[in-house]
Each structure stands twice: as C-alpha cells, then as structure tokens.
N, CA, C and O of each residue as an XYZ file, in Angstrom:
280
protein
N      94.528     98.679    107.567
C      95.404     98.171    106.544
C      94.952     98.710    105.187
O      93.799     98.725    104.758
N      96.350     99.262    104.432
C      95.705     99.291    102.999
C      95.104     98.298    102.076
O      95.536     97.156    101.918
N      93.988     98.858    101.427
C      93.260     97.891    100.460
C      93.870     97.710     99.559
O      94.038     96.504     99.381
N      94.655     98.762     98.321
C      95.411     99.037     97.752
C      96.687     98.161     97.752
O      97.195     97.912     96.659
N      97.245     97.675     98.870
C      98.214     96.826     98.908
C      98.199     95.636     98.031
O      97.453     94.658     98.021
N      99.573     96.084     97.038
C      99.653     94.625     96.101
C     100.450     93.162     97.151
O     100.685     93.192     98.359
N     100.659     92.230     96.364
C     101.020     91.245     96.819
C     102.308     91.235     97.713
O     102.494     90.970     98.901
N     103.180     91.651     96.618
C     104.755     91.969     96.708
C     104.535     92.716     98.302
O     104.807     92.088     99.325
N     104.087     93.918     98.328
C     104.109     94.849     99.608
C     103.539     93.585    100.675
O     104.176     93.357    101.703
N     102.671     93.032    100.441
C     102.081     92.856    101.903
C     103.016     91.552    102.096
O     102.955     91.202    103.274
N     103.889     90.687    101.308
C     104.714     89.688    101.796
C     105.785     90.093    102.585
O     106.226     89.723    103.673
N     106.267     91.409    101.331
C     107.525     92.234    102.099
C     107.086     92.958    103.888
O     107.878     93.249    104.785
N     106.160     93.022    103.885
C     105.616     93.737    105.297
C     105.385     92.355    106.576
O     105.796     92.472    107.731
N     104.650     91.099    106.046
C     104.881     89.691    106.619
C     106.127     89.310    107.397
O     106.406     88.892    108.521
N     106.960     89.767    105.884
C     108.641     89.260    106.170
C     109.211     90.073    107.947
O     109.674     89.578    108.974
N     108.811     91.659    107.477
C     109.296     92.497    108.426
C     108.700     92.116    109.615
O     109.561     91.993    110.486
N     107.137     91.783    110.173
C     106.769     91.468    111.130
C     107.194     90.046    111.687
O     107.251     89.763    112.884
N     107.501     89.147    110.570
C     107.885     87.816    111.262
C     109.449     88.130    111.424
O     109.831     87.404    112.341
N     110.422     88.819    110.984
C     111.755     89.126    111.726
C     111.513     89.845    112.753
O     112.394     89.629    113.585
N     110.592     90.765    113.204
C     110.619     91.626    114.456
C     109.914     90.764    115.898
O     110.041     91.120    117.070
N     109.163     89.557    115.384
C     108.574     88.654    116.299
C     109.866     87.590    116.503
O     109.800     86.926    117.537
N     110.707     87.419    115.879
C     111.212     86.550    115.847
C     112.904     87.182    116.768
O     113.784     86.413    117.157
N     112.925     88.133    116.857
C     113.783     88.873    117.478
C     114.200     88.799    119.171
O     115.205     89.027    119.845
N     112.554     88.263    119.451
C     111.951     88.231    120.565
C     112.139     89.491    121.276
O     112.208     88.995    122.401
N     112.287     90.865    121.497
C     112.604     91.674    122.682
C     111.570     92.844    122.378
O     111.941     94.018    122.392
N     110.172     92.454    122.084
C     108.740     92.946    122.151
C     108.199     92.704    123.284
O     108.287     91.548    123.698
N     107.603     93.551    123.974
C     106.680     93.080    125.001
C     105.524     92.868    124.348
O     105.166     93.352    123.274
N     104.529     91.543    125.602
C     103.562     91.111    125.058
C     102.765     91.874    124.404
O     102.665     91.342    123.298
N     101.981     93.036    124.431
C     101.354     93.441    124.269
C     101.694     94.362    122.551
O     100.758     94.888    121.948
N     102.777     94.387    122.145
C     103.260     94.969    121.379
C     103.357     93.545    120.194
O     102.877     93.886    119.113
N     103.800     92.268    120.195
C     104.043     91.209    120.228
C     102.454     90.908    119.404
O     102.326     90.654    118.206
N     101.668     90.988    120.129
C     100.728     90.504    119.971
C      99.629     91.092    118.431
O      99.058     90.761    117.392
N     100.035     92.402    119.573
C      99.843     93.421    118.190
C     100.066     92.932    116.705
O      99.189     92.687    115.878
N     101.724     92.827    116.518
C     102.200     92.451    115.533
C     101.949     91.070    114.794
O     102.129     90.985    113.579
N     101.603     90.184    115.419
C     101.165     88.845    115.280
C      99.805     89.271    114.705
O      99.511     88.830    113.594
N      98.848     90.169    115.413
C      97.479     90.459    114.376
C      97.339     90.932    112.965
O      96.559     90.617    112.066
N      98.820     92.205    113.077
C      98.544     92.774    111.629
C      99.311     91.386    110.802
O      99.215     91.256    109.582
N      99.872     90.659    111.450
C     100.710     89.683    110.290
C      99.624     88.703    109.992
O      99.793     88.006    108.991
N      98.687     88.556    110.597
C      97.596     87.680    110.442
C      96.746     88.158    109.538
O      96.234     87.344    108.769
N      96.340     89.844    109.403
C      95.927     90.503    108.746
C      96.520     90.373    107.249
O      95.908     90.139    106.207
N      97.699     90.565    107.427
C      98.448     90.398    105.881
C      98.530     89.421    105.352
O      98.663     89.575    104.138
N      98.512     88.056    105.788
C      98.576     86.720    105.728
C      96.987     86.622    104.943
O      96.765     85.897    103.973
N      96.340     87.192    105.362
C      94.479     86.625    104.815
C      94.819     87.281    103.968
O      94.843     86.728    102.869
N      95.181     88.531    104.022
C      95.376     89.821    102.425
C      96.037     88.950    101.327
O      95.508     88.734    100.237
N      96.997     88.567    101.636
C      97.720     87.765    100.443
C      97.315     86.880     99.949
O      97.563     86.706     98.756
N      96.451     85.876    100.739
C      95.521     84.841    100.314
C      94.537     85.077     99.380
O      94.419     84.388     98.367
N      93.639     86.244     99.727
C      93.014     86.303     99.113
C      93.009     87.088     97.814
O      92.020     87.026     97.085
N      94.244     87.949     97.432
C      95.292     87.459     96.369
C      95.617     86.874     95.446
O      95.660     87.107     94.238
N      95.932     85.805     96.279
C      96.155     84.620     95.608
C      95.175     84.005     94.879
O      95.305     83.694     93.695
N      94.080     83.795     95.623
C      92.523     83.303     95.457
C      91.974     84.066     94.074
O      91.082     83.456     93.486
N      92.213     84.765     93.752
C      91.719     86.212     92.987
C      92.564     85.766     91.531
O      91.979     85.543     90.472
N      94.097     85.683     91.720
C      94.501     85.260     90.702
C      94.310     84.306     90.188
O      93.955     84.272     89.010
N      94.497     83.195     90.951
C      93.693     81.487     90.435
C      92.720     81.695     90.246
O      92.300     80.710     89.638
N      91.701     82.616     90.391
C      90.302     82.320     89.659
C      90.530     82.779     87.965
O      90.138     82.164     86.973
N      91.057     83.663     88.009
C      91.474     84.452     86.971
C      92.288     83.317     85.890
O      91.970     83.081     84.725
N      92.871     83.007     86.294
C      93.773     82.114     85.532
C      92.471     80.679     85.094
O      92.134     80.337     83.960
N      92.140     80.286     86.004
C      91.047     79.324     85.550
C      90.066     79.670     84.352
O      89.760     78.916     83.428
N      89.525     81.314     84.621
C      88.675     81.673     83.736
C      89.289     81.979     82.235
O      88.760     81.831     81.133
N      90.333     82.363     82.524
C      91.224     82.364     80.869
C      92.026     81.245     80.404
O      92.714     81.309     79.386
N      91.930     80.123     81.219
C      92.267     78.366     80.537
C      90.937     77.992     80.279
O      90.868     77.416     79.194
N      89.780     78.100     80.888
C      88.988     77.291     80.700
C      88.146     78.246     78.787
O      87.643     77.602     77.867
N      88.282     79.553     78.826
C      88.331     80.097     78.138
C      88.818     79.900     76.381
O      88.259     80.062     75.296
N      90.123     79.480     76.837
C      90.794     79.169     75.960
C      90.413     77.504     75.912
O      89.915     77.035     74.888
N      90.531     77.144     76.417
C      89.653     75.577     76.123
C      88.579     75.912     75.337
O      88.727     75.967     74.116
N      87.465     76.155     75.878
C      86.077     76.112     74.642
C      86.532     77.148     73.573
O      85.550     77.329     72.853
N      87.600     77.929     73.130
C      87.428     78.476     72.054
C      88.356     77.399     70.772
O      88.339     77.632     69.564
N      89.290     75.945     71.604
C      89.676     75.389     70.678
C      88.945     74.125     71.175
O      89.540     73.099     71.505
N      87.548     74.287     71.202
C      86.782     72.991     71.360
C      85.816     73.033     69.674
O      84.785     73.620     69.347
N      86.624     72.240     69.027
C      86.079     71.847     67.408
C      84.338     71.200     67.923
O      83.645     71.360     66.918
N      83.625     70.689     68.846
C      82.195     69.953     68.930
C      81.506     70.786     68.220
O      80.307     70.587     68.026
C-alpha cells in the first residue's frame, strides 16, 4: 500500500472495496483478499485521523497559553 496516500484516496479506495464485497460474486479467496486491503486502508485512515487530532490539540492548546494573562 501507498504511504503517500492522502485521506480522500484511501476512503475513496474503502468505498470501492466495500461496493465490490458487497456485490457478492468474488470468490473466497479473492473476497478475502479484498477485505485485507480494506482493513489495511481502514487503519491508514485512522491513523490519519489520529495525526490530525493531535495536531489540532497542539495548536488549541497553543493558542490557549499564548492568551493565558497568569
């Protein structure tokens, strides 16, 4: 999987694997496959996510102590 992959891509790629699972006419083994990389993309996006909320914490909390008058 790309590392490089922004958010947007790896939801849009989620989307595509959960319509092609959802299609049902995969054999197992193909099926399964697809269920891993979507699992794969699923942690990718999380941690993402995780990455931005830290980010966002560090520039509120930021902005807090710079309008802390103590």
């Amino acid at each position: 999987m790309k590392e490089e992959l922004n958010f947007e891509d790896a939801m849009t790629e989620l989307e595509k694997i959960a319509e092609e699972l959802e299609k049902d006419d995969l054999d197992l083994e193909t099926s399964v496959k697809k269920f891993e990389q979507g699992m794969e993309l699923s942690k990718k996006c999380n941690e993402i996510l995780e990455k931005a909320e830290k980010k966002i914490t560090i520039l509120i909390d930021g902005e807090e102590k710079d309008f802390d008058v103590n």
